[in-house]
Every structure is written in C-alpha cells, then in structure tokens.
N, C-alpha and C positions, 0 to 999 in steps of 0.2 A: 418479530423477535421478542422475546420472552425478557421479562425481569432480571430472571436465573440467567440468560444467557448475558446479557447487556452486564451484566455484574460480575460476569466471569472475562469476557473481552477487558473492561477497565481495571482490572486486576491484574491481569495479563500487560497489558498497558504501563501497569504502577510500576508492576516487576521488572519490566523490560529496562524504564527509565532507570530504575535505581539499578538496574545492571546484576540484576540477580537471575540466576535460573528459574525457569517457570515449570513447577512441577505442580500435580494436583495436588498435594498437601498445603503448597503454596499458597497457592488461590483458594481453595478449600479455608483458609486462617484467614484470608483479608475480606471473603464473603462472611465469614463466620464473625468477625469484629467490627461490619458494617451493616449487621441484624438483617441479613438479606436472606430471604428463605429462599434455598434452592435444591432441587433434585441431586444427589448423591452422586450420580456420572457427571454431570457437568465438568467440575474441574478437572477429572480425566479427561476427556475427549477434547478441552482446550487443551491440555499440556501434549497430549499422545499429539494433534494437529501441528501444536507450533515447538515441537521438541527438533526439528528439522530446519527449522525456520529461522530467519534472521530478521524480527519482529522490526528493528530501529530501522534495519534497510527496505522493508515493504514499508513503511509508514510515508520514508522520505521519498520512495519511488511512487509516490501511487497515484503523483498526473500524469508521469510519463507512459509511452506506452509499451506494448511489450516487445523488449530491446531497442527502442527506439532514442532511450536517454543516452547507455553504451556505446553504441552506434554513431550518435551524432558527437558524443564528447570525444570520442578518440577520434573522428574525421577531422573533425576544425582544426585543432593545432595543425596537423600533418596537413591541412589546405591552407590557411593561414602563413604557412613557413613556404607554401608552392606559389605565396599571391593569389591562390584562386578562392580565399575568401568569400571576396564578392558575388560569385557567381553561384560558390554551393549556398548561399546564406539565401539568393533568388530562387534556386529552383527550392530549398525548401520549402519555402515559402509559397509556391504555387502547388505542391504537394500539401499541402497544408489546407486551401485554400479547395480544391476540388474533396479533400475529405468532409471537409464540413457539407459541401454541394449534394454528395450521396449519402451523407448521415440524413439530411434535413427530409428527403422525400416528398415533400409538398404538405405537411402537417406537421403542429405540433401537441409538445405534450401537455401546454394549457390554453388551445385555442376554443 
C-alpha cells in the first residue's frame, strides 16, 4: 500500500468519525492540509468505494465473521429465554474450536 493510499483510508477514517460524508473533495482537502503528495484519482475511487458503505459499522464488525456476529446476537436472547443457553454457548464453542483445527494445517506463518 502506497503513501497516497494510506492517507486517503485515514481521511476516510477522520470523516467517518466526525460523521461527515466522505466525498473526493473531502479527502482531496485533509490530504491536501497534511502535505501528503498523492495521485489525483485517489480520493475518487476511496469515496466512489465507500459511498455505499457504512464505514463505523465495517470498522466495529471486522472480527466477526461473515454474518456470523448477526447470527449469533439474535440466537442468544431467543435461547437464553428457552434455557437452552447452556448448550448453544457449547456447541459454539466446539465449532469454534475445529475452525481453528482446519485453519492451522500443520504450519505456520512464522515457524
């Protein structure tokens, strides 16, 4: 990843937080006031990318997996209220537990 780009995600980033629309003029002004030299598309193609997107909700989503946080928040209460707590919080847990077992493969990535 590039300079230009890294400076156009934390722009993206700044805008999000202070809850402003993130448009390429936008980003284009907070590169441009942080003397960061970057390529003229840049802030286009971050805005045109995340103009669809709900920047604050992929930031807090992004150990879960996909529909896997959804999924399990709306199960619990509705197993919790049945007593069956206990037993989906186990089998999660051994689903959990064989994912790590076929991610691992017998190597890793600083052995």
């Amino acid at each position: 990843m590039s300079v230009s780009e890294l400076a156009c995600v934390y722009a993206a980033l700044i805008l999000a937080d202070d809850d402003v629309a993130i448009t390429s003029e936008k980003i284009a002004t907070i590169l441009k006031a942080s003397g960061v030299a970057f390529e003229p598309y840049w802030p286009g193609l971050f805005a045109k990318a995340l103009e669809s997107a709900d920047l604050k909700a992929l930031i807090t989503n992004v150990g879960s997996g996909v529909g896997a946080a959804p999924a399990a928040g709306g199960a619990a209460p509705a197993a919790a209220a049945a007593g069956e707590a206990p037993a989906a919080a186990k089998k999660e847990e051994k689903v959990e537990e064989e994912e790590e077992e076929d991610d691992d493969m017998g190597f890793g990535l600083f052995d």
